[in-house]
N, C-alpha and C positions, 0 to 999 in steps of 0.2 A: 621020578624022572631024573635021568642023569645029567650033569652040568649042559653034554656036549646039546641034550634039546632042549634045556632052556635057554641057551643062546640063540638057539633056530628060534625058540616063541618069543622072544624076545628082539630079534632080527625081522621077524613076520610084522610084530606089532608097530616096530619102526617103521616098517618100509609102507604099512596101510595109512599111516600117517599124513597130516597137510602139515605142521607144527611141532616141535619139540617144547617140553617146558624142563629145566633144570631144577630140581629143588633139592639144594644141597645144606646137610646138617655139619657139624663139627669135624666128624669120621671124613669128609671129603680133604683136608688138610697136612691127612696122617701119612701121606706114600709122599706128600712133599717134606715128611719131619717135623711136621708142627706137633707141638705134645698134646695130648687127648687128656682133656681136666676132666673126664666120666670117675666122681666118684674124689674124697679128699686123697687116696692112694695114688692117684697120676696125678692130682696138682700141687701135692706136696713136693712130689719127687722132681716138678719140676720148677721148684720155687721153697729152698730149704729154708730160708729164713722165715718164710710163714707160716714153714711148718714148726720149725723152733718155736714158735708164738703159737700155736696153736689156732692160728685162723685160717677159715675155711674161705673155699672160692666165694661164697656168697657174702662173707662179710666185707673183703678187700670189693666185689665187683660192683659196689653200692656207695649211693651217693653221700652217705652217712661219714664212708670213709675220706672222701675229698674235705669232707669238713673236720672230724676230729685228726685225721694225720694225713695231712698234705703229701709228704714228702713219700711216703709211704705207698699210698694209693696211685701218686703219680712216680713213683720207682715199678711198680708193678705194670702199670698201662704202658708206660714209657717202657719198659723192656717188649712188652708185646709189640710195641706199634716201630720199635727200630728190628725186633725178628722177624715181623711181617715186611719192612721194605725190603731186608736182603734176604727172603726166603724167594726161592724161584719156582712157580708150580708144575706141577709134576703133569707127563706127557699125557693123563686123563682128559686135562683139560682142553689139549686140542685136540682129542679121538671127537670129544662132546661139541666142539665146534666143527669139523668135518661134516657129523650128521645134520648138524644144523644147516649147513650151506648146504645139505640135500633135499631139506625139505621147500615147500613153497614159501611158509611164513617166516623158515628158520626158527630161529629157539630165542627164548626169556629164561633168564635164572631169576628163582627165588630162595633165596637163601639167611639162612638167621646168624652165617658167619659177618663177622664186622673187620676182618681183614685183610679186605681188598683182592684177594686171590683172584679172581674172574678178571678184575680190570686188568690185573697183571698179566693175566695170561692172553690178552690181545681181545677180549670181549666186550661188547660196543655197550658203552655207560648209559645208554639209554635204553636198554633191554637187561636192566638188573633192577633190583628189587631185592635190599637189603633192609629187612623186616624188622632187625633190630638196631637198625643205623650204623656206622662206622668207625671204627677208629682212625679213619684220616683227616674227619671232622671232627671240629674243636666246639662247644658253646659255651657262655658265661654260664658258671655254675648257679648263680642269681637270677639266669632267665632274664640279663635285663634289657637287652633290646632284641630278643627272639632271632636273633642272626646266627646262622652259622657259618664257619668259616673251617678253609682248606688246612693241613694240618702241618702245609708244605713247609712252612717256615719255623718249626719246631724240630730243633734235635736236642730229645730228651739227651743226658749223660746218666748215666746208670751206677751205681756200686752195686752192683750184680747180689754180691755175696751177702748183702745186709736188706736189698732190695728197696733202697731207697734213693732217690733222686739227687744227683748231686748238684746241678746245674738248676740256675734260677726259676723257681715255680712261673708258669707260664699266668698271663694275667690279661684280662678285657680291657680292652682298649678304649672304653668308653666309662666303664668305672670302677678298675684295677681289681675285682673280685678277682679270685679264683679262677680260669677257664678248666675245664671237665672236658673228656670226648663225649661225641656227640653218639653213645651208644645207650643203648637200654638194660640198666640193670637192675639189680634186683630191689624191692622197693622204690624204685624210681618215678618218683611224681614231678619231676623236672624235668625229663626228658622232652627235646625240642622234634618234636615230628614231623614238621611239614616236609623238608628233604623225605621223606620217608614215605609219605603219604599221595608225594609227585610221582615217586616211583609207583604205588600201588595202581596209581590210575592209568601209568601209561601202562601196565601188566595188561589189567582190565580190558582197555584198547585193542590191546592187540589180543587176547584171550577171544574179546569180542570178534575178531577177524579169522577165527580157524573153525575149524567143524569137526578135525577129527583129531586133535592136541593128543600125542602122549608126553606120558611123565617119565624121567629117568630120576630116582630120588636115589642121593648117596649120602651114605654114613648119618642119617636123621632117626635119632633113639625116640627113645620115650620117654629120660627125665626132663627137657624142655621140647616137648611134643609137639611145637608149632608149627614145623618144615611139613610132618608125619600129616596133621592135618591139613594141612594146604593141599595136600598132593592127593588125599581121599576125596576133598572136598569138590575137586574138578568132574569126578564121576564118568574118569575115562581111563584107559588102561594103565597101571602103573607098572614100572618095572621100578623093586623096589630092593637098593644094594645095601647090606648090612649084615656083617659077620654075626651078630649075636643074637637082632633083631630084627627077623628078616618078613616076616610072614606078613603076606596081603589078604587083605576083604576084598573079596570080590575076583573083577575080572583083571587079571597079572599076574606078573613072574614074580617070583621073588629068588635073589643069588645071594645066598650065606657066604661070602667073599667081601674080601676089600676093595673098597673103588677103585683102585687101580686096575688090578686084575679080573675085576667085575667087566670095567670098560675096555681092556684088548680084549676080551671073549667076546663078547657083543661085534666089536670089530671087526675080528674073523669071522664072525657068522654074516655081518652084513659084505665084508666083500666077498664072499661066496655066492653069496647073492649077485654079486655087481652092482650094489646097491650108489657104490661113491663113483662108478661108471656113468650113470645117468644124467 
């Protein structure tokens, strides 16, 4: 089948729709420049001093490392969470809110990024659902009074090239430990959920309020497969975007593209339709 009709089956499945649900992996980031950590070869390249250390994404993204090197762990988070306030999201994300003010329910994102990209891009914080929590949230690394807090008042300073924090480690207000963001990493048994968990139930809610929900899943691989399963587990059509790993079970499209270019094709086929008319 060639591109131009799985846009049409993928514009049909839209438009039979009450609901959209968003569930977007890592890959949804990359047409606004954010680096793609698939693999030590693109997170090195985009973080040379860990590569001179020879540490891999899973050692720096783990709670182990806020405890043996502070500066370190928080030089890495801390560059992330100052590229995410001034990265600007890329025009996919309001093709995907268009469709959604077409449908009756509108749309929910579920997604396992922790970079705020959806809020940014004008999507209402009560219809997200960030699976692996945030980096705009902060918690006591100690877990000690289960509070999380906004990350508003933190501007990491960075020595980029050495990748470590220059400006005073951030600290709990209640009993000067260590604060950590409030994200899910690897080994992580301190992770604070319940922001997390608020979100899952308002998903739920509104999941519970559609009858004919499709998926649009962008850039969600297979080495942290959890977006992948969310989006089978609904057991309704998925339209599933992914240059490398594209292929559906079951009833959907799948578009070997990148989410950008995945979402104008879709575009053109729904206003063909007159889909954003109605």
């Amino acid at each position: 089948m060639n591109a131009g009709h799985l846009y049409d089956e993928a514009a049909r499945l839209i438009a039979d729709a009450d609901g959209l649900v968003i569930s977007a992996g890592a890959g949804m980031g990359v047409d606004s420049g954010l680096p793609d950590f698939r693999g030590n070869t693109g997170f090195w390249r985009a973080y040379p001093a860990l590569a001179g250390a020879r540490i891999a994404f899973e050692e720096i993204a783990s709670p182990d490392a806020f405890v043996r090197t502070p500066t370190l762990a928080w030089g890495f988070y801390g560059h992330r969470l100052n590229l995410y306030r001034r990265t600007v999201p890329h025009p996919g994300f309001a093709i995907l809110q268009a469709i959604g003010a077409c449908l009756p329910q509108g749309a929910f994102v579920f997604t396992s990024n922790v970079d705020g990209q959806f809020q940014r891009a004008g999507f209402d914080e009560a219809h997200i659902c960030e699976v692996h929590g945030s980096i705009h949230h902060l918690q006591c690394l100690d877990g000690c009074d289960g509070q999380i807090a906004h990350a508003d008042g933190f501007e990491p300073e960075v020595d980029e090239a050495a990748c470590l924090l220059r400006s005073p480690l951030p600290r709990c207000a209640r009993c000067q430990a260590l604060l950590r963001p409030n994200v899910l990493m690897f080994g992580d048994w301190g992770w604070l959920s319940q922001r997390t968990a608020a979100q899952r139930q308002r998903l739920e809610a509104w999941l519970g309020g559609t009858r004919r929900a499709v998926v649009i899943e962008i850039g969600a691989g297979l080495h942290v497969p959890t977006v992948r399963w969310f989006s089978e587990s609904l057991g309704g059509p998925l339209i599933r975007i992914n240059p490398t790993e594209p292929d559906v079970p079951g009833r959907g499209v799948s578009l070997p593209l990148g989410g950008l270019a995945a979402l104008e094709g879709i575009r053109q086929a729904l206003s063909q339709r007159g889909f954003f008319d109605r």
